[in-house]
ROLO-219777 format. One record per residue (C-alpha): x, y, z. Coordinates in steps of 0.25 Angstrom, whole numbers, plus 5000, padded with zeros to 4 digits. Example, Ala and Ser with C-alpha at 12.3 -4.5 7.8 and 13.67 -1.06 7.14 Angstrom:
2
504949825031/505549965029/
END
This chain:
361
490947755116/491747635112/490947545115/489947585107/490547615095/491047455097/489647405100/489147495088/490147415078/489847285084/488447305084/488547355067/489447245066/488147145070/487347205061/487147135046/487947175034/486547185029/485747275038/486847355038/486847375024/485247415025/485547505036/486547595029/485647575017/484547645026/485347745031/485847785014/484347795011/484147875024/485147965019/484847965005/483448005007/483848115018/484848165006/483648164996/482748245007/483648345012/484448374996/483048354987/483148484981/484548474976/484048314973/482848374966/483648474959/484748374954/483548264951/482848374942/484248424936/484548264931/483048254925/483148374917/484648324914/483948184909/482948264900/484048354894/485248244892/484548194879/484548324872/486048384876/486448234873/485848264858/486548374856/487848334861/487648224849/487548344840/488748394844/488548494853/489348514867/488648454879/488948554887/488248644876/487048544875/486748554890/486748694891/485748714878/484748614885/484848684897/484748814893/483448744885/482848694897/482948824903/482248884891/481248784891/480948804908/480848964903/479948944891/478948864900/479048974912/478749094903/477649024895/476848964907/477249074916/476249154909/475149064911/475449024926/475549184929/474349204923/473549084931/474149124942/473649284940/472249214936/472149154945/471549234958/470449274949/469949134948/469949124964/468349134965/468249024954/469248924962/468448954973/467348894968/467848784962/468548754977/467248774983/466748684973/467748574978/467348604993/465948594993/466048454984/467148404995/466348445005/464848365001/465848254999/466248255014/464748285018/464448175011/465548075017/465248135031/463848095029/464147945025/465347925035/464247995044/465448085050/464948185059/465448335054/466048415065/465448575065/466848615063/468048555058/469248565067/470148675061/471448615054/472748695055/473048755040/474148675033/475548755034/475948835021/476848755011/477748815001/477448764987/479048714988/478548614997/477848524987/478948534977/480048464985/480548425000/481948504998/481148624988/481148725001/480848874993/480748924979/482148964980/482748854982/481748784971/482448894962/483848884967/483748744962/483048754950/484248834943/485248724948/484548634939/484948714925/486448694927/486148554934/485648504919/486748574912/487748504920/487148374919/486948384903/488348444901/489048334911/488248244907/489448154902/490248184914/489548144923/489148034918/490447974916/490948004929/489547964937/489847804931/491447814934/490847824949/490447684948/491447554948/491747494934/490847384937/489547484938/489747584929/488847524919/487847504927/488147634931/487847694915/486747604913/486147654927/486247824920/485947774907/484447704914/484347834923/484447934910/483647854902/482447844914/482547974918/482548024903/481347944899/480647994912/480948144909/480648124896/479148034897/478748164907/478948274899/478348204887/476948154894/476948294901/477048374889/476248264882/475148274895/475348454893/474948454879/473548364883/473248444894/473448584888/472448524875/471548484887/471548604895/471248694883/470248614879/469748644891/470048784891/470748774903/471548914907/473048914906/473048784899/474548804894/474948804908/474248714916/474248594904/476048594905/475848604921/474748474920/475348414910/476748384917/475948364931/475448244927/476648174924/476848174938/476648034942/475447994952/475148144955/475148214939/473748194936/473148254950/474348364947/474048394935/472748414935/472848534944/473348634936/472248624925/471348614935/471648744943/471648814931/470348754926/469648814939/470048934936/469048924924/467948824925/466848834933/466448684933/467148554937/467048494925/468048564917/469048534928/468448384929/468948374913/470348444914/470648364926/470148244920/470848254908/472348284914/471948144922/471848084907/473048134903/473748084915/473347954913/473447944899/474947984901/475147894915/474547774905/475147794893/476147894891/476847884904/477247704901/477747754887/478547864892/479047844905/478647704912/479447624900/480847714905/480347704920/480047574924/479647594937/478447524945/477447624950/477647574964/479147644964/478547754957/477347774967/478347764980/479547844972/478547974971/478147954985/479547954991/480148074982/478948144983/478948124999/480448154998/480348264988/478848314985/478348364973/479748354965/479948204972/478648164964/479148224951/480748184954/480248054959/480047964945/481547994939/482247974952/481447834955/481847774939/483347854942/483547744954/482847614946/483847644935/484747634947/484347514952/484247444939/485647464934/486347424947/486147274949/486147264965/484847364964/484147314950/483247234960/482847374964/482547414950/481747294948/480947334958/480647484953/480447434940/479047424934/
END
């Protein structure tokens, strides 16, 4: 046994100062990503807790300059938040519940426009067999059905049940009030971790985090409510049904980067098929949430959220597909703020500003 523990310590004691270096820097990332993989709902819950921290911070700050207790502050913009989450439950719960009752009586009419779909897919493929001159087998070899997914699944890689969606939803209420109300706190005593010699860097690496991820939150909410009020004009223009629903639900869909136009024009759609009997209605809805979309992406989005960004789109393209791999659908939408939190990192420490550079646009 001795002896090789002895040929173990001579044998590390060959290796490079270097490659050792990269090795344990391998295993940290190993561990790191295993730690993000195995905790993301409480990641996710915490990451979620600190965005709507960000979008709050301003407003409790305001009224602290006022002269009101922050303690006081944080609670009355919690306690508004709540309101606000409750006012938009009661008044589109009305119109989900009635779509949802509605429904099964527009099963024959979806059935059409499905079989529609199917008989255009399927002179497609006719036609393709004839060019490739692929010969058609009498049958088809039967496929075994997909296995059933909870609709959990898509949401996260940690988001198991509903429950557990639930029990960490109501942790996110008194995460914000903590963070508003020990806001000063914690700040002080996060930079009081650092040596003397980096606690500048230290401030100025928060203060580029807070400004970021402020200007992130607040760009979104501003082109979705901006991409809601088009939609909702559009969609009763068109006459489409449950138009106060479905124009909020495309609206903020399409903020989603790469995805939000194909996700937000599905709402409008299924709820347009519930009505029309031709294409060409759908045709218009659909093309005009794609104009809004890239009316926004082209002009709304640099003004209000790519001058506070600054990130290329190849770290944007490859930071949704590693935390949506990581995470799923919440990775996508978690993705942006976490990605411009680490350049903010990188630029104000000066061993990694070379990283920085490289993210920045």
């Amino acid at each position: 046994m001795w002896y090789f523990v002895t040929s173990a310590v001579a044998t590390s004691q060959q290796i490079p100062v270097r490659q050792r270096a990269f090795g344990l820097r391998l295993v940290a990332a190993a561990v790191v990503l295993g730690f993000l993989y195995l905790a993301s709902s409480f990641v996710m819950t915490l990451v979620v807790s600190l965005l709507l921290f960000f979008l709050c911070d301003p407003v409790v700050s305001w009224l602290g300059r006022r002269g009101l207790p922050r303690a006081v502050g944080s609670l009355l913009m919690v306690m508004a938040l709540l309101a606000i989450a409750y006012g938009a439950f009661y008044v589109f719960y009305a119109q989900a519940q009635a779509f949802v009752n509605d429904f099964p009586n527009y099963s024959e009419k979806l059935r059409r426009h499905a079989l529609r779909f199917r008989q255009k897919a399927e002179q497609i493929q006719e036609q393709t067999d004839t060019v490739m001159a692929v010969e058609k087998s009498a049958r088809r070899p039967v496929r075994p059905a997909a296995p059933q997914t909870d609709w959990t699944t898509y949401l996260g890689a940690g988001l198991r049940s509903a429950t557990e969606i639930v029990f960490l939803v109501s942790f996110i209420p008194f995460l914000i009030y903590f963070l508003l109300a020990w806001k000063d706190h914690l700040r002080r005593n996060s930079v009081i971790l650092f040596a003397a010699g980096n606690r500048m860097a230290a401030e100025k690496t928060l203060d580029g985090i807070t400004m970021m991820i402020r200007g992130f939150i607040f760009g979104n909410v501003i082109i979705g409510a901006i991409l809601s009020t088009a939609s909702a004009l559009l969609f009763v223009m068109m006459g489409l049904p449950y138009a106060a629903l479905m124009a909020p639900i495309s609206g903020f869909l399409s903020v989603v980067p790469y995805l939000g136009a194909l996700l937000a024009m599905i709402p409008p759609i299924l709820a347009g098929a519930t009505k029309y009997d031709t294409l060409a209605p759908l045709v218009g809805i659909a093309s005009g949430v794609a104009g809004f979309h890239i009316i926004a992406l082209n002009v709304l989005y640099p003004k209000l959220i790519g001058a506070r960004l600054h990130l290329n789109p190849v770290v944007v393209t490859v930071s949704l597909m590693f935390w949506g791999w990581l995470w799923g659908a919440m990775g996508l939408l978690l993705a942006i703020p976490i990605t411009a939190a680490i350049k903010a990192i990188f630029d104000n420490v000066p061993e990694w500003r070379r990283y920085g550079r490289l993210m920045a646009d």
